[in-house]
N, C-alpha and C positions, 0 to 999 in steps of 0.2 A: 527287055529290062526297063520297065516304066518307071521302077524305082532309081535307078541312077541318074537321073535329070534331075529327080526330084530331090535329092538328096544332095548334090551341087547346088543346084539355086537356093537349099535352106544354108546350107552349112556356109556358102559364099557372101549368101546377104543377110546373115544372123544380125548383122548390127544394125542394117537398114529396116527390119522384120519388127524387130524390138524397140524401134522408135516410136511403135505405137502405142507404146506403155510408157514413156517417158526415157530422158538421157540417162535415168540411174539403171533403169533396165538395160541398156546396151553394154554399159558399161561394165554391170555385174553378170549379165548371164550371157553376154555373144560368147562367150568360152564354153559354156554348158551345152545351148542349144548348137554349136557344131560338135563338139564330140557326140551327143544325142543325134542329129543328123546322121554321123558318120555310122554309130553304132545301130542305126537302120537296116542296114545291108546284115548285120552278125543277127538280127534281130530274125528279118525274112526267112535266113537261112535256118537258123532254130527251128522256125513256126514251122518251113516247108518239109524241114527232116523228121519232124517229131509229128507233124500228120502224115509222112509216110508211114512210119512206126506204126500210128494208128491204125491206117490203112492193112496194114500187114499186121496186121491182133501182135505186134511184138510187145505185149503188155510192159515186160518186165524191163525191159530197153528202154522204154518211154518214161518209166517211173525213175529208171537211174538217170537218165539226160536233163529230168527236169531236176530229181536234187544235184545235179553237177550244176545248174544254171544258179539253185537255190543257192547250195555252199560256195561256190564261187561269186558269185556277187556280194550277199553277205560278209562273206571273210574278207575281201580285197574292199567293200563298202567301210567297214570297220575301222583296217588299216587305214585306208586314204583318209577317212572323213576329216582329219586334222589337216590337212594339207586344203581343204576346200573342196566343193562342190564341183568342180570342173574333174576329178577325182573319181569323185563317187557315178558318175558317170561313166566314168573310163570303168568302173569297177561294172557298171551294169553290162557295157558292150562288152567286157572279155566274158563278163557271164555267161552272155548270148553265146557268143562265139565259141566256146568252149564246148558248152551244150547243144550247140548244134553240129559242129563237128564228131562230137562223139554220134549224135543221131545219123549223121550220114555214116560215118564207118559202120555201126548198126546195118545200115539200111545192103551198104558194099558188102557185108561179110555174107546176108543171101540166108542167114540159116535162124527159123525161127523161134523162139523161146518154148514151145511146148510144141510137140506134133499134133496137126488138125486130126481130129475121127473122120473118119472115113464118112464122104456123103451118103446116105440111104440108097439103094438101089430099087426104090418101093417106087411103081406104076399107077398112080390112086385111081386111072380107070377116065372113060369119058366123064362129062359134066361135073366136073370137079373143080372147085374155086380155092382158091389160097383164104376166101373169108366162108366160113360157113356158120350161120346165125340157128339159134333154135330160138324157137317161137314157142312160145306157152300162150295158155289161155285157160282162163278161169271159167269155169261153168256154175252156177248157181242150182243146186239142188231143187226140187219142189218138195211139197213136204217137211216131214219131220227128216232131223237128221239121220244119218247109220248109226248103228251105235245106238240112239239113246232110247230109252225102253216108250212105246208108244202112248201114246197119251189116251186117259179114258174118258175124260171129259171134253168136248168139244169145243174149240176156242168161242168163245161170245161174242168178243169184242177186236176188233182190231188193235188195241193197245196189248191188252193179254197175249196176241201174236207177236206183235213189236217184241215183247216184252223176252218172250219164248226164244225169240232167233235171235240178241242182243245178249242172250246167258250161254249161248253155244259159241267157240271158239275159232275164228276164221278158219283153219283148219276142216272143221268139222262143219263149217257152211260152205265151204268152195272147194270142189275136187276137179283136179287139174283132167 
């Protein structure tokens, strides 16, 4: 747990941290920045339960843990805000907390939100790759195109050519 050293030295020397913004910083926010410290740990715990979830396709699990974290914060934000900032903090970590314990009992309970299909039982055979590319290639006809009814006079000029293969449709000049 690399997080709880780290989370001691913030929340223990919040006032000493905040001396680098000045005396009104320490004085107004060392109460914030240790409940925010503290609420670190409620934090991890959310993020690590709710990527297990992930991890386990428990879709629907994952969606309710995060509005438990939403509606909890929000609501308890709400309420506290009058009371100050040091509050609305507290409102954040119970969020975490709240929503990551539901993720973990998720996670304990062991049974998934929809049953997986069954894997394929299919052998696709030697030389076979998980990427398989097609390749096309375009060939340029000689000639007049298919399709168009032959021509009776013979081209003269080169431009008159131009002219001829520039009125037929890429389609009908390039057969794969």
């Amino acid at each position: 747990m690399v997080q709880v050293p780290a989370v001691a030295v913030v929340a223990a020397g919040s006032g000493l941290l905040l001396l680098v913004f000045g005396g009104g910083y320490t004085e107004a926010a060392s109460g914030l920045l240790t409940v925010l410290a503290l609420a670190a740990l409620a934090v991890a715990l959310n993020t690590w339960a709710c990527f297990g979830l992930k991890l386990a396709q428990r879709m629907k699990q994952l969606i309710t843990a995060n509005a438990v974290l939403a509606c909890t914060t929000i609501g308890l934000a709400l309420w506290w805000a009058p009371q100050g900032l040091v509050r609305v903090g507290c409102a954040w970590g119970i969020g975490n907390l709240a929503a990551g314990l539901f993720a973990t009992a998720a996670l304990l309970r062991g049974r998934p939100s929809a049953p997986r299909p069954p894997e394929p039982d299919i052998d696709p055979g030697p030389g076979w790759s998980p990427v398989d590319t097609l390749q096309l290639r375009a060939v340029r006809l000689p000639g007049p195109t298919a399709g168009a009814p032959p021509s009776t006079a013979p081209p003269s000029t080169a431009a008159s050519s131009a002219a001829a293969s520039s009125a037929a449709t890429p389609a009908e000049r390039y057969r794969p």
